[in-house]
Each structure stands twice: as C-alpha cells, then as structure tokens.
C-alpha positions as CSV (number, residue, x, y, z in Angstrom):
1,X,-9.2,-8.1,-2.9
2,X,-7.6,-6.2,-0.1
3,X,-5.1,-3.5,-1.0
4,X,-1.5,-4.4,-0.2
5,X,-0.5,-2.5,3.0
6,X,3.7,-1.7,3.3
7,X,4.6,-2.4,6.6
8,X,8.0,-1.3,6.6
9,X,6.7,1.7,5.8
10,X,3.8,2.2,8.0
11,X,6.7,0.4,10.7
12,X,8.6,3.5,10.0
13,X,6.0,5.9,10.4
14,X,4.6,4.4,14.0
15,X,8.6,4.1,14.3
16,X,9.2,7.8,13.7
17,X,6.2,8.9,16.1
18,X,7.4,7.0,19.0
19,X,4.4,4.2,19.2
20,X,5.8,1.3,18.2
21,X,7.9,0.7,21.3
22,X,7.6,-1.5,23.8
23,X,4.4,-3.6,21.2
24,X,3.0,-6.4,22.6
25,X,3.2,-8.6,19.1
26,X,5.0,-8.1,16.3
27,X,3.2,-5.8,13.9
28,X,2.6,-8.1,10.9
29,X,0.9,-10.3,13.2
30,X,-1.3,-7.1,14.6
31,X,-2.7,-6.1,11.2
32,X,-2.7,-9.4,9.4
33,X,-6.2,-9.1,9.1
34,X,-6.6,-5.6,7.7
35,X,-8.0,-4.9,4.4
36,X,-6.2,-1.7,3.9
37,X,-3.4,1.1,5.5
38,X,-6.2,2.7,7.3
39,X,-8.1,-0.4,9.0
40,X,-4.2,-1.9,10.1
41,X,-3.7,1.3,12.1
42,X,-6.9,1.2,14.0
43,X,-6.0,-2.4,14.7
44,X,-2.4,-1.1,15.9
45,X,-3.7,1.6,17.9
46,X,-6.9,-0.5,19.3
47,X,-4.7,-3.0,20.2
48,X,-1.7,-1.9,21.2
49,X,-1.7,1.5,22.2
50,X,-5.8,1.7,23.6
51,X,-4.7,4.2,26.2
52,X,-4.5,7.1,23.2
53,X,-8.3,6.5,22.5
54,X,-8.8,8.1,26.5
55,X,-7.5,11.6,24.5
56,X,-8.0,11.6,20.7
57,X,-10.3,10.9,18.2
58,X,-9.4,7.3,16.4
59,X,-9.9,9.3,12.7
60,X,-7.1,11.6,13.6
61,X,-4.5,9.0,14.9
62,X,-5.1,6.9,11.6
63,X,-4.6,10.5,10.1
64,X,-1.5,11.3,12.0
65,X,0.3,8.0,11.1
66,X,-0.4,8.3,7.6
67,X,0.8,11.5,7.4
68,X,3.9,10.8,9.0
69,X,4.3,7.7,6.3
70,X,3.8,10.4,3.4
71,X,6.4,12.4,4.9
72,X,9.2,10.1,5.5
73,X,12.3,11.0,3.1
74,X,15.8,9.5,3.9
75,X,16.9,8.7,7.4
76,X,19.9,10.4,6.7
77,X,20.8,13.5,4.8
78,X,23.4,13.7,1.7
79,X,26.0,16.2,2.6
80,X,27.6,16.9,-0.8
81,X,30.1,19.9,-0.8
82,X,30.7,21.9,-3.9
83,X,34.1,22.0,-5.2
C-alpha cells in the first residue's frame, strides 16, 4: 500500500522555495501516481521544473524540498507582549 503523501504540505514546501509557480497542472494531478513523498517530488521536478536537472543532482532536490517541509512552522509569528 502506498504511503499517504500530504500535499498541502509538500504544496507549502515547493511553495516556500519558489517552484511551484507558474506549474503546468495542478499538483495533485502531477503526483497522483506516486507511491511516496520522495517519488511525487521527482515527478514534480521531472515534470514540471526539468530545466533544474541541467544543474543539480535529482537526490538533492528531492532532499531540498523535504527539508523545507520539515522546517515549515507557522506562516506567521505570535507576538505576545508581557504585561
């Protein structure tokens, strides 16, 4: 069974390192066929952003966005003065 893959979250991480703009297709459509996280960002980046591939390793983009996933906190920070 494949392992569930959280695409707002990996949305957010291609989000946050600028490579989701401008995709041809929507990204659920992209990876619908991926088994896990790290086989729907090759099929991102293979498909939609194949220019990359010219300069880095495959491995290390799949790296890059995952790390950026694992690192996403709030998109805002809490500002909570002391009284």
């Amino acid at each position: 069974m494949a392992a569930a893959i959280d695409q707002e979250a990996l949305s957010g991480a291609l989000r946050e390192l600028g490579l989701l703009y401008g995709a041809r297709a929507p990204l659920a459509d992209t990876i619908a066929d991926a088994r896990d996280e790290a086989e729907a960002i090759r099929a991102y980046i293979e498909r939609e952003r194949p220019h990359l591939l010219a300069c880095y390793d495959l491995k290390t983009l799949v790296e890059l966005v995952r790390a950026a996933r694992g690192e996403q906190g709030p998109a805002f920070e809490q500002y909570s003065p002391k009284a």
